[in-house]
C-alpha positions in Angstrom: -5.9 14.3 -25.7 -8.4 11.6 -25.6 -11.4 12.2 -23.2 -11.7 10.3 -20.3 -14.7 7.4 -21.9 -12.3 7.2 -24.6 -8.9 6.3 -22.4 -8.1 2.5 -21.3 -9.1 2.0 -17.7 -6.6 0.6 -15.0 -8.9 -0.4 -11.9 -6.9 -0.8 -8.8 -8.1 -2.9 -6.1 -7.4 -1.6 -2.6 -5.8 2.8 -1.6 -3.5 1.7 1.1 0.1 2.5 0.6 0.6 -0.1 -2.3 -2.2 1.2 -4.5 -2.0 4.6 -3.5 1.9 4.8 -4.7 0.8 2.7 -8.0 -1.0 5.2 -9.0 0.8 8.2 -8.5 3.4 6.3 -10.2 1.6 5.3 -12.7 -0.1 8.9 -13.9 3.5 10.0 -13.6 4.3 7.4 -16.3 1.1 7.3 -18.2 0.7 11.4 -18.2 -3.3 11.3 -19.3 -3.1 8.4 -21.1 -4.9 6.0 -18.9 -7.7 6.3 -16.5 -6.8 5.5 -13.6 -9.2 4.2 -10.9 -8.7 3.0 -7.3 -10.8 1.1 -5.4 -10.9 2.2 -1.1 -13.6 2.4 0.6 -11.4 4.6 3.5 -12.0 8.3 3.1 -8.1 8.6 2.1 -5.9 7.3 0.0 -2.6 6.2 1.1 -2.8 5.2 4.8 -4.5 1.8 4.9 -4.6 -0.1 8.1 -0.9 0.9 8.9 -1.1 4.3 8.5 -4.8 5.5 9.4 -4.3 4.4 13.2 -4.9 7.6 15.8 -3.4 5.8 18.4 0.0 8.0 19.7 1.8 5.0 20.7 2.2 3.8 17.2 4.6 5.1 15.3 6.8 4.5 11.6 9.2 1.6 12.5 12.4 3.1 10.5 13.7 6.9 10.5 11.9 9.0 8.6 15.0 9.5 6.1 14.2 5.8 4.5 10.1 6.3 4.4 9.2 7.9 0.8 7.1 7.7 -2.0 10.1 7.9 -4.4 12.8 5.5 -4.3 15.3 8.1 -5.7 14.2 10.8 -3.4 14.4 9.6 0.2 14.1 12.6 2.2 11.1 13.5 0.7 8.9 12.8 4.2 11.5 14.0 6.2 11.2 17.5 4.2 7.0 17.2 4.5 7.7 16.7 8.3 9.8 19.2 8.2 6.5 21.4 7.6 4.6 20.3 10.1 4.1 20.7 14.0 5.3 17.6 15.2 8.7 18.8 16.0 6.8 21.1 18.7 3.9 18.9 19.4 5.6 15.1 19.8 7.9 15.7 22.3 8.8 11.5 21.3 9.2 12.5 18.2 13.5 11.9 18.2 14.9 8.9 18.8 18.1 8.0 21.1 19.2 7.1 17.8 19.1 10.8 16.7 16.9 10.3 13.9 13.0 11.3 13.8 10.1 8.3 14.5 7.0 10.0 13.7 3.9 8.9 14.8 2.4 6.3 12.3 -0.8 8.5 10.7 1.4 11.5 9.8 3.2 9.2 7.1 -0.4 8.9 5.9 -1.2 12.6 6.0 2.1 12.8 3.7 0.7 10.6 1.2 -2.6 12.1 1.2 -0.9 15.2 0.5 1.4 13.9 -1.9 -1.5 12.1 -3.8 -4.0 15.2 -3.3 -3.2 17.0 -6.5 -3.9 14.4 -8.6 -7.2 13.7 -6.9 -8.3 17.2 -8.0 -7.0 17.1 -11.3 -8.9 13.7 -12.3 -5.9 12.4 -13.6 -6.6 9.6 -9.9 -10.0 8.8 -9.5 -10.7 7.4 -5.9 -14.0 5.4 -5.5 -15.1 5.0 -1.8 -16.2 1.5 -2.4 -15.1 -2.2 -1.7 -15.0 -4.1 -4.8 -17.7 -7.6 -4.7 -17.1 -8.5 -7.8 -14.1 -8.6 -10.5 -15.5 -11.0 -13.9 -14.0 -11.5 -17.6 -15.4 -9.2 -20.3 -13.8 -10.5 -23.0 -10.2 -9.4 -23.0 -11.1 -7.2 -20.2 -13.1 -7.2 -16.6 -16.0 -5.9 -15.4 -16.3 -4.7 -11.6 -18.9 -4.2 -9.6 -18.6 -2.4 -6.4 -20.4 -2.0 -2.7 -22.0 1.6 -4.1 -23.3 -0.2 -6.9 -21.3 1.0 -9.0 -19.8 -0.9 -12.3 -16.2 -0.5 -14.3 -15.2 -2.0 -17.2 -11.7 -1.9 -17.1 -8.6 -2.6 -19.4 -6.7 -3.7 -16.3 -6.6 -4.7 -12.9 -4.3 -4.3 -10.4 -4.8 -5.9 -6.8 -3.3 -4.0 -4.1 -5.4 -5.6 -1.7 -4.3 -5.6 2.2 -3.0 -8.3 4.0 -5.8 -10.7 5.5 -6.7 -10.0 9.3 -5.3 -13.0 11.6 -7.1 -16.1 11.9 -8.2 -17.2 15.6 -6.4 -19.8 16.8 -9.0 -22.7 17.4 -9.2 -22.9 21.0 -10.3 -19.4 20.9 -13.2 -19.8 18.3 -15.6 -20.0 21.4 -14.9 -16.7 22.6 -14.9 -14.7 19.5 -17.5 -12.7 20.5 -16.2 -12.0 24.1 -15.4 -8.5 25.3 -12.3 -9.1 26.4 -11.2 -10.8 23.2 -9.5 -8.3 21.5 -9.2 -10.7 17.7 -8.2 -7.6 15.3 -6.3 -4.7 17.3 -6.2 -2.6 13.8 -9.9 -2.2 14.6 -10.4 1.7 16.1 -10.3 1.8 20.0 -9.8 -2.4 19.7 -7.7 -2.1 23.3 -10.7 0.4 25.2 -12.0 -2.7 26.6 -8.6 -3.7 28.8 -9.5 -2.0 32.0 -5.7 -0.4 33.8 -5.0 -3.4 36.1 -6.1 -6.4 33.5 -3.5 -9.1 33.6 -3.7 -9.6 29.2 -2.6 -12.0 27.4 -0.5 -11.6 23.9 -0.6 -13.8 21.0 2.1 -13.0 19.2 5.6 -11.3 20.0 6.0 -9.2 16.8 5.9 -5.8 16.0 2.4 -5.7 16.5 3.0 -7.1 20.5 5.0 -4.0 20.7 2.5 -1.5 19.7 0.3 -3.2 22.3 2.2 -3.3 24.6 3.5 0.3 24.1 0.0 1.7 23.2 -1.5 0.3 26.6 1.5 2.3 28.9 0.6 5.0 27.1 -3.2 4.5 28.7 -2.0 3.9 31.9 -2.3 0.2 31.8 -0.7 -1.4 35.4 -1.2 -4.8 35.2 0.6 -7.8 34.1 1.0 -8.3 30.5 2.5 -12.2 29.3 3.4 -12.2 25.7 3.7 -15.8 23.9 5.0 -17.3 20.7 6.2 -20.4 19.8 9.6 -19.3 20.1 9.8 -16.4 22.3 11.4 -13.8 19.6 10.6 -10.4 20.7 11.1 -7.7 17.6 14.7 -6.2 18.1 15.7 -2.7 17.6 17.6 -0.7 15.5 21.2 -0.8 15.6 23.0 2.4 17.8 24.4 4.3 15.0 24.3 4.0 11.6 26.2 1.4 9.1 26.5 0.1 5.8 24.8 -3.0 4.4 28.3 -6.1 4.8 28.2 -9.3 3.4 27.7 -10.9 -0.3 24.9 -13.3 -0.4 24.2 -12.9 -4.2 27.4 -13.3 -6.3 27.2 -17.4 -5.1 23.8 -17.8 -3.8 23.2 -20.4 -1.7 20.6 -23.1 -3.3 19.6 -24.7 0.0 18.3 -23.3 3.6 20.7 -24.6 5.3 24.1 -23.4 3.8 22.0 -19.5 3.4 21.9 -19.8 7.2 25.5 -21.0 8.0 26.8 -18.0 5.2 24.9 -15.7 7.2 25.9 -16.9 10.9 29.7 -16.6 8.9 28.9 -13.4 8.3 27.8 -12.1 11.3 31.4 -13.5 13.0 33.0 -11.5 10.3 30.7 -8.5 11.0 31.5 -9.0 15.0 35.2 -8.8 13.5 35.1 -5.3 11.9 33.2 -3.7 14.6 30.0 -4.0 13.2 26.4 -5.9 14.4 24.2 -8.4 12.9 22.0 -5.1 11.7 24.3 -4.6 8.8 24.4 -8.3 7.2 20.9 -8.6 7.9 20.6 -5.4 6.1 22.6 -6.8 2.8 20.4 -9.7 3.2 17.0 -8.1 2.9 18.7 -5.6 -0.3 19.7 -8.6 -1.5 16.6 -10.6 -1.3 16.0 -11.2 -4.8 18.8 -12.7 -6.0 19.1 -15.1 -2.6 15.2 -16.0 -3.0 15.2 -16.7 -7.0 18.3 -19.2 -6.7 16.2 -21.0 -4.2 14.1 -24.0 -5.4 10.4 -23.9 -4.3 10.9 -26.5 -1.9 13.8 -24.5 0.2 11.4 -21.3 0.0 9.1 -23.6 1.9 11.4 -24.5 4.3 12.7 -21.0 4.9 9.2 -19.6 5.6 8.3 -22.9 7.6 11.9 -22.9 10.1 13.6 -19.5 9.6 10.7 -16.7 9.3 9.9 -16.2 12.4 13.7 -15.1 13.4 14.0 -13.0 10.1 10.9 -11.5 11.1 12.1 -10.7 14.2 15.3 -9.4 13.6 14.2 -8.1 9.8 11.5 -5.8 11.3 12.7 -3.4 13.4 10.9 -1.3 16.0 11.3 2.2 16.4 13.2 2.9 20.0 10.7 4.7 21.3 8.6 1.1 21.3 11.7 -0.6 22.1 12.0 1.8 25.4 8.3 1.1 26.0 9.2 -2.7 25.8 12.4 -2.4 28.2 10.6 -0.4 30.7 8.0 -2.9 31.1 10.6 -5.7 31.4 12.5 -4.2 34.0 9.7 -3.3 36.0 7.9 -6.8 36.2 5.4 -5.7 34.2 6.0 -7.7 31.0 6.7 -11.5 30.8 8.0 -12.7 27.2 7.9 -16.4 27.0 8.4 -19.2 24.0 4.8 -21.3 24.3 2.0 -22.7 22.6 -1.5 -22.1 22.9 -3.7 -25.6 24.3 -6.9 -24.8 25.8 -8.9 -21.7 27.1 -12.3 -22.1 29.0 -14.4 -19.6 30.7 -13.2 -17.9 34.1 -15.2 -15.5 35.9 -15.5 -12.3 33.0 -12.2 -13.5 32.1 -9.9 -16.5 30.8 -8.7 -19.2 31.8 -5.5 -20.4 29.9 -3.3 -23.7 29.2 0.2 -22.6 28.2 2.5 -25.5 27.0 5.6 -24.0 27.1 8.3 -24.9 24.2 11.2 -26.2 26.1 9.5 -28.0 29.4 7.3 -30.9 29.8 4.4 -29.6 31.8 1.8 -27.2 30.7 1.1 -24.1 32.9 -2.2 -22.7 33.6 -3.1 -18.8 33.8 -6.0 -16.5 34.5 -6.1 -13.5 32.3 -8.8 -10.7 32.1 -8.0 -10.4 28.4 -6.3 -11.9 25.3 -4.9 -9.6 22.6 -4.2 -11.2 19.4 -1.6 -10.4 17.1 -0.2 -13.9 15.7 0.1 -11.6 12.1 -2.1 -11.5 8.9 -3.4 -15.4 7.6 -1.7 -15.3 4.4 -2.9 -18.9 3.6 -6.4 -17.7 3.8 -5.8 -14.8 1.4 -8.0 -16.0 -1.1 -10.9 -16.4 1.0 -10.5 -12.9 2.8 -12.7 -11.5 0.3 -15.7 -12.6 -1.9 -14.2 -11.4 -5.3 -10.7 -12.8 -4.7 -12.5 -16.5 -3.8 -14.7 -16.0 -7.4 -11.3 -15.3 -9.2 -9.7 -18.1 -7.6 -12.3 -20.7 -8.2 -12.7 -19.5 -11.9 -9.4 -20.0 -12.2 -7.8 -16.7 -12.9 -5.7 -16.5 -9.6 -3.9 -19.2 -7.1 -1.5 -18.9 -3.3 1.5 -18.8 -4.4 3.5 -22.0 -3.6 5.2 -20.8 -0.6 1.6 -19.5 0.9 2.8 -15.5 1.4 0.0 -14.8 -0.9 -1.1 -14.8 -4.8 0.8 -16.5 -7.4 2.3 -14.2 -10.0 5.6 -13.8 -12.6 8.5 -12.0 -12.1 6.6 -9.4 -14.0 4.1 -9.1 -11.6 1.0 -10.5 -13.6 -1.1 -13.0 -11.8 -0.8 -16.5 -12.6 -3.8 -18.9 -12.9 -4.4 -22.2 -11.8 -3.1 -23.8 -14.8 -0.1 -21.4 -14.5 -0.1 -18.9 -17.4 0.1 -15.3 -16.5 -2.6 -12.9 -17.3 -1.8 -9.8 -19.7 -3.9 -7.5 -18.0 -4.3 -8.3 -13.9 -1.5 -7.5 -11.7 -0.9 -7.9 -8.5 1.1 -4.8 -6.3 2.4 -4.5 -2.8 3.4 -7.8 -0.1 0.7 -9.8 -1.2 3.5 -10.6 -4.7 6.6 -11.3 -2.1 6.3 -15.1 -2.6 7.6 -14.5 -6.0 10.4 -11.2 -5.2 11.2 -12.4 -1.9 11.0 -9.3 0.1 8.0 -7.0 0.2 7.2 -6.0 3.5 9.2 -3.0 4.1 8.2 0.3 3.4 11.3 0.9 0.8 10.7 -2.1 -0.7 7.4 -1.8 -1.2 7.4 1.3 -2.9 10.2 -0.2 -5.2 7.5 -2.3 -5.9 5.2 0.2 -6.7 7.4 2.0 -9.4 7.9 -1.5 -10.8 4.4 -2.9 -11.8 3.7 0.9 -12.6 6.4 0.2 -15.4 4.4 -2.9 -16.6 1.3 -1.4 -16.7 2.5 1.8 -18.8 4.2 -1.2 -21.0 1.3 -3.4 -21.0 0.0 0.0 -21.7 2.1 0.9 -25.2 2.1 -2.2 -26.5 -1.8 -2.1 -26.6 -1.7 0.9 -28.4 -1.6 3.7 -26.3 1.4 5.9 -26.8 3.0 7.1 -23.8 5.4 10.1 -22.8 9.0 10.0 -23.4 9.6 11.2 -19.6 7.4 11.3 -16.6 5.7 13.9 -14.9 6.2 14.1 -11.7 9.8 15.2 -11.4 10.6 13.2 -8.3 10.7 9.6 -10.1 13.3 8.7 -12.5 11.9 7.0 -15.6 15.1 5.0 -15.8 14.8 3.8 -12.7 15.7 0.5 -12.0 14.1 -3.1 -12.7 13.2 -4.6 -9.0 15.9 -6.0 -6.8 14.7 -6.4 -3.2 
């Protein structure tokens, strides 16, 4: 076996979830015959933003059954839960569904644990860095890092997270204001709400939820109104379990418009057999390749532009413990959902004061809040200015957005593409930041498909430069046969 100086180095560019399953993948595939290197300046690998929050009110949006690091073993975190206290500790742990919602950070102690031999082998090097700088050496790239440190590396894989939301620009006065909460993945972000705070929400996804379920859990009284443009609130998960209905790949539909008639048809015929929208929206979303592919560019735009906020809300699912939290504050006056705009915010008191222009009546409606919570969702479009070294790539070049603006540009083989629009051999891109191109890579499942999938083209890219590779991987959870991508 070649020593480590002498093996082709894969660098990968961010520990979260997406690079944290690319590289156990990956050593399962490569067995030794890469050096693998990740890039995450956290003190674990695996959890990211989602899944290194201690807050108890946040918890894994689908049942622990369907979270894994191994597509063809499922119930591999139920059976690591299985091992720990929670059970006896989270007396919220169960569902009304009957299935398990474990509290978000314990999916990250499972991959820690799952990623934790390989750490101690060597065979996963984790570098508690942030990368600053990512140039061309030739055929390859040298990094630098925030330790000082330097790589020169073979190939690159971004895994990068999502870029924290943009403030909306009537809000750009108050960024540094107390009561301003801009990022709530920042630790303790919601400490400064005081109990009987009337808060404002930006946003009415599955972030709103946590909020507003994370701030009963505090004891939090007062009033809470949560905006979006439409008013969608995240939906729950369907009572009891069903199977993915509806074809939406066989014929796929080459405009927006006749996708979104087939699926309202759909959801009649559902209605018909006794079943609810979750089961087409369900064969959707496994079908999301195939639908997104016959699509030109122009009706991806459109899609993202009219139809993502009610696919987001009805795609991404919270867990009914949230869902209760939501109800409950509903039904006791405590919560106001509403479909509105932001127009102007000036200075009242220690607080706000807010203009509302609501989506479906003329006049505007002004509000005093104590606090605004934002959580309009990550600026994709500013994805390649969220960090120094993906702005350097971009302007040399070597990386673009993608055309629909969910994030970087690359080929169905997940390699990068450039400005001039020919991939790169050796620079990848993993995890939701490459769903412009596959359609769907937001969910957990589907990101971890994902993960198994550029792990297979880097152990290619891998052979084909000359390093020979195993017949059969090592870990014996992931099938080396496993199949190409199809979100």
């Amino acid at each position: 076996m070649s020593s480590a100086s002498e093996l082709p180095v894969v660098a990968v560019i961010g520990g979260g979830f997406s690079g944290a399953a690319f590289a156990l993948h990956l050593s399962a595939l490569s067995v030794g015959r890469a050096r693998i290197v990740v890039f995450e300046p956290r003190r674990r690998l695996g959890a990211g933003l989602a899944y290194s929050t201690a807050e108890p009110a946040h918890r894994i949006n689908v049942p622990a059954g369907r979270m894994s690091l191994y597509p063809d073993d499922p119930e591999s975190f139920l059976r690591y839960l299985a091992t720990t206290d929670e059970h006896e500790t989270d007396a919220a742990l169960i569902g009304r569904d009957g299935q398990p919602y474990p509290r978000r950070y314990v999916f990250g102690d499972y991959v820690e644990a799952e990623i934790a031999s390989l750490l101690s082998s060597g065979a996963v090097e984790h570098r508690k860095a942030e990368v600053v700088s990512i140039v061309p050496s030739g055929q390859d790239w040298d990094i630098a890092d925030s330790q000082n440190g330097a790589l020169h590396a073979q190939f690159v894989v971004l895994a990068v997270s999502h870029p924290a939301p943009g403030l909306l620009r009537p809000l750009l006065p108050f960024k540094d204001h107390p009561k301003l909460v801009a990022d709530v993945t920042v630790p303790a972000a919601l400490a400064p709400i005081a109990t009987e705070d009337h808060v404002l929400i930006l946003g009415n996804g599955l972030t709103a939820a946590d909020v507003v379920a994370a701030l009963e859990k505090r004891g939090h009284r007062g009033k809470i109104t949560s905006v979006s443009r439409r008013g969608l609130r995240s939906r729950g998960h369907a009572p009891a379990a069903q199977e993915p209905f509806g074809d939406f790949s066989s014929k796929p539909s080459l405009r927006a418009s006749a996708l979104l008639r087939v699926i309202r048809r759909t959801i009649e015929e559902a209605k018909a057999k006794g079943l609810t929208w979750h089961a087409v929206l369900d064969a959707v979303r496994g079908q999301a390749f195939a639908i997104w592919r016959a699509l030109p560019v122009a009706e991806r735009r459109r899609i993202v532009r009219l139809a993502r906020p009610f696919w987001d809300a009805h795609r991404f699912r919270i867990a009914p413990q949230v869902e209760d939290a939501l109800d409950r504050a509903i039904a006791d006056d405590r919560l106001a959902i509403a479909a509105a705009r932001l127009k102007r915010v000036v200075p009242e008191g220690n607080g706000f004061r807010v203009t509302l222009s609501p989506r479906h009546t003329p006049d505007d409606q002004e509000q005093i809040f104590d606090a605004i919570v934002v959580t309009t969702g990550p600026a994709h479009e500013g994805i390649l200015q969220s960090q120094p070294f993906l702005a350097a790539l971009a302007d040399a070049g070597y990386l673009s957005l993608c055309k629909t603006g969910l994030g970087i540009a690359c080929d169905l083989d997940a390699r990068v593409l450039g400005n001039h629009g020919a991939p790169a051999e050796n620079l990848f891109v993993a995890g939701p930041l490459a769903r412009g191109t596959f359609g769907e890579l937001m969910g957990l499942p589907q990101v971890t498909e994902h993960a198994v999938f550029v792990a297979q083209q880097v152990a290619s890219a891998l052979q084909s430069a000359g390093t020979p590779l195993p017949e059969a991987p090592l870990h014996p959870n992931l099938d080396p046969n496993f199949r190409r991508l199809a979100v």
